[in-house]
N, C-alpha and C positions, 0 to 999 in steps of 0.2 A: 180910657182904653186906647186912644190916641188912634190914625188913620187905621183900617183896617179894610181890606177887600177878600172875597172868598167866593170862589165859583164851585160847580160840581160836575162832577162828570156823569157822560150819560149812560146811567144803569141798565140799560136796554141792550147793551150792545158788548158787555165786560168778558171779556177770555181768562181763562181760570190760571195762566200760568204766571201773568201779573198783571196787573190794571190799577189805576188808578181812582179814587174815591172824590176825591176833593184838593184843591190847591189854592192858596192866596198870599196875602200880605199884609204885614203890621208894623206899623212903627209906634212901638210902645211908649207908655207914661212910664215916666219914674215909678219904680218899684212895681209895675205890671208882675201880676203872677199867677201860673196857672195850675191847677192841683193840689195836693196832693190827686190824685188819681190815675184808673189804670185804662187804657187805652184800649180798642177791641182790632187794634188793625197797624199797621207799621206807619212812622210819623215822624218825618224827615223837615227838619229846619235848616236854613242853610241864614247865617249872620252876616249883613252888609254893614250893619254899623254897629256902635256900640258895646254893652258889657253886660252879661248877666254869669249867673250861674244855673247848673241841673243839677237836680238831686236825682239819683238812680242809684238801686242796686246797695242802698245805705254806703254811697259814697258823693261828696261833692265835686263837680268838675263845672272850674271856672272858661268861659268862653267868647271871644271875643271873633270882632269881626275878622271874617276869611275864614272863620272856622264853622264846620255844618255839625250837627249833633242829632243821632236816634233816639226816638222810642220806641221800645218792643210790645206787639201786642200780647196784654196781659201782664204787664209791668209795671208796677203802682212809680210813679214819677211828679217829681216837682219841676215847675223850672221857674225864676222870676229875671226882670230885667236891674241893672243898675239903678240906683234911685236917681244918679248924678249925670250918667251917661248910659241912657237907656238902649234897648234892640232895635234895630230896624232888620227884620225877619223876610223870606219870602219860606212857606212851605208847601208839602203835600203829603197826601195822607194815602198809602197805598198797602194792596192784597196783593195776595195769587203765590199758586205753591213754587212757581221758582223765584220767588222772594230771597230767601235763605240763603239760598245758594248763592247767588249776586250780592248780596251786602258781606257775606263773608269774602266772600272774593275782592270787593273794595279794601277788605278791610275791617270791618265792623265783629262786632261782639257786644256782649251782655256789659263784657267787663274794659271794651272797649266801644262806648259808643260816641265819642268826639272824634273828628278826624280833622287834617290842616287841608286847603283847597290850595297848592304851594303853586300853581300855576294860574288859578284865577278860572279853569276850563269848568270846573263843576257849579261857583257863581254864576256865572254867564248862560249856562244849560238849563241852569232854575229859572233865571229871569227871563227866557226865551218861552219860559211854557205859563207862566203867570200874567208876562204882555199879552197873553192868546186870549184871554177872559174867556167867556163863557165861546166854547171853540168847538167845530165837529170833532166827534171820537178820534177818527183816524189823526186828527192832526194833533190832539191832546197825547195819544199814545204815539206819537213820533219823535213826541219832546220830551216826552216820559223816558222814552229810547236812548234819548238824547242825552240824561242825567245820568242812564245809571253808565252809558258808555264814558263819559269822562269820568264816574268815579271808578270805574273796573279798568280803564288804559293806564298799561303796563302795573300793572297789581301784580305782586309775586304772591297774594295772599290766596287762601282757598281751603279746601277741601281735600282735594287730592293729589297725589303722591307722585314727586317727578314733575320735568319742568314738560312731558309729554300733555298729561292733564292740562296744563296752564295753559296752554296752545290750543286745547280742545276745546276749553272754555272759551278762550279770547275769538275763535271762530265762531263758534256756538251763538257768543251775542251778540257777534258782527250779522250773521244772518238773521238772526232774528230784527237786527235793526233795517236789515235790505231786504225783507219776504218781497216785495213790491219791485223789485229790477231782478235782472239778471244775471247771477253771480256764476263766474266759471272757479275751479280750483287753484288754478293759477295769482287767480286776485286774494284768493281767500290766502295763500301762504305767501304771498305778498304782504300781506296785513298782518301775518303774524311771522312774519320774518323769517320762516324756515322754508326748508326744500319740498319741493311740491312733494316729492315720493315719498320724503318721511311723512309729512304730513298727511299723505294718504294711508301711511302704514300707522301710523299711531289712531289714526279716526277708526281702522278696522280691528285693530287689537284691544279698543277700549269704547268701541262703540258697535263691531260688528259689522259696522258698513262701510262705504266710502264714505267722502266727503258729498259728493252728488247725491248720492241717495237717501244721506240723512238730510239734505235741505230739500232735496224731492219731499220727504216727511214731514217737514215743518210746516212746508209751503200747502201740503194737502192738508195737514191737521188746522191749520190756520184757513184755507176754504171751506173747510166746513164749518168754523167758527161762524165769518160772513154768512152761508147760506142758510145757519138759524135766522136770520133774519131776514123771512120772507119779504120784505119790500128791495133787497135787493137782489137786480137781476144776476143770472148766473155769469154773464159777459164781465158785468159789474166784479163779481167774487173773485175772478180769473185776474180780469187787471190789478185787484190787490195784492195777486200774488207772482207777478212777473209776467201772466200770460194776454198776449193780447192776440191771440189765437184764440176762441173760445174751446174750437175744435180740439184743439190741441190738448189746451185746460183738461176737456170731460175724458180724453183719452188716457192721460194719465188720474185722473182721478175717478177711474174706472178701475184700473192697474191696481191702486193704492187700498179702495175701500169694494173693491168686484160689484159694485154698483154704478150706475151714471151719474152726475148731480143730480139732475132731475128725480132720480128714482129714490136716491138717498132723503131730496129734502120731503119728496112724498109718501115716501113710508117713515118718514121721522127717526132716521135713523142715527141722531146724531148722538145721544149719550153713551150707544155700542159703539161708534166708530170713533171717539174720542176718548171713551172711559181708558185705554189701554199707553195712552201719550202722556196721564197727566198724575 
């Protein structure tokens, strides 16, 4: 089976919009092969060396190093290495319902699931989170952040209609990778390359909000993830998500969910104040 390493992540602590199950690394035998079988969760290989092929979808796709390749969960798939010039793999095995949305946006499909790494930015993002071995959450899902942002920079692919969308999205995963600092709007259309006004006008014609108040949103539905987990303090929760005011923290997340932290995590109120985010 040739080297092989595999950690997992801590199931204790998993947010439902994506997270990460398990990540490692292999450098296969000649003719390594795995399946026929169907996967229960999405399962992302990225190729540093050598040659193999995947079966998916009753099609074959040859792939070689620089190139990353999907499984879909629920997808009966083969894959084996070269016999002569084997894989050297790093992957991870990941959920959560804005999954979809992010791999279509790289790029990806059923009928599309090999992609080229043409800059070398989505290897280097893999190998940054499999160096981490067994790693606290927070920093496993930093790196996790880390991969799907170099594979969704400058993506024209997606979902939605108009290059306004594209800009929504490209914002969308930029905060979700900053919950933890301070983002003004200004940075944010900096980063996607257009004028702050359009930017504000398109976020409220296709989201309802501004720019601010949908990361206001994030940032509180993402505190309350944290505060399911009673061993951490609510100072704690606050600083994950940009605030190190606590005061400040429970003031708007008072605003957001008409309760205090405190009151929320003691009347349990986190499946109502999240069921409507996700």
């Amino acid at each position: 089976m040739g080297l092989f390493h595999v950690w997992y992540a801590d199931t204790e602590l998993l947010p439902r919009d994506i997270y990460p199950l398990q990540y490692g690394e292999q450098e296969c035998d000649g003719g390594y092969g795995y399946g026929p079988c169907i996967r229960n969760f999405y399962f992302l290989h990225y190729v540093y060396g050598g040659r193999g092929y995947l079966l998916a979808e009753g099609r074959r796709y040859e792939i070689k190093a620089g190139q990353y390749f999907l499984i879909y969960p629920g997808q009966m798939a083969y894959y084996e290495a070269d016999r002569e010039d084997p894989w050297l793999y790093r992957w991870i095995e990941f959920s959560g319902a804005f999954c979809e949305e992010l791999l279509l946006t790289a790029g990806f499909s059923k009928e599309n699931p090999v992609l080229s790494d043409s800059t070398g930015a989505v290897g280097k993002a893999v190998k940054k989170l499999t160096e981490t071995g067994r790693a606290e959450f927070s920093l496993v899902m930093e790196k996790l952040w880390g991969i799907l942002h170099a594979m969704t920079a400058g993506s024209t692919h997606g979902t939605g209609t108009g290059r306004g969308s594209a800009y929504i999205r490209k914002c969308e995963n930029y905060m979700r990778m900053n919950l933890h600092k301070k983002i003004r709007v200004a940075e944010l259309a900096a980063y996607a390359g257009v004028n702050r006004s359009y930017l504000s006008r398109i976020f409220r014609e296709q989201k309802g909000q501004s720019p601010q108040q949908y990361l206001l949103k994030l940032k509180m539905e993402a505190a309350a993830q944290h505060l399911k987990n009673k061993e951490i303090l609510i100072k704690e929760a606050a600083l994950c998500v940009g605030y190190d005011d606590p005061l400040e923290f429970s003031k708007q997340f008072r605003r957001h969910f008409q309760v205090s932290p405190s009151e929320w995590r003691r009347q349990q109120f986190y499946e109502q104040s999240v069921n409507g985010y996700y």
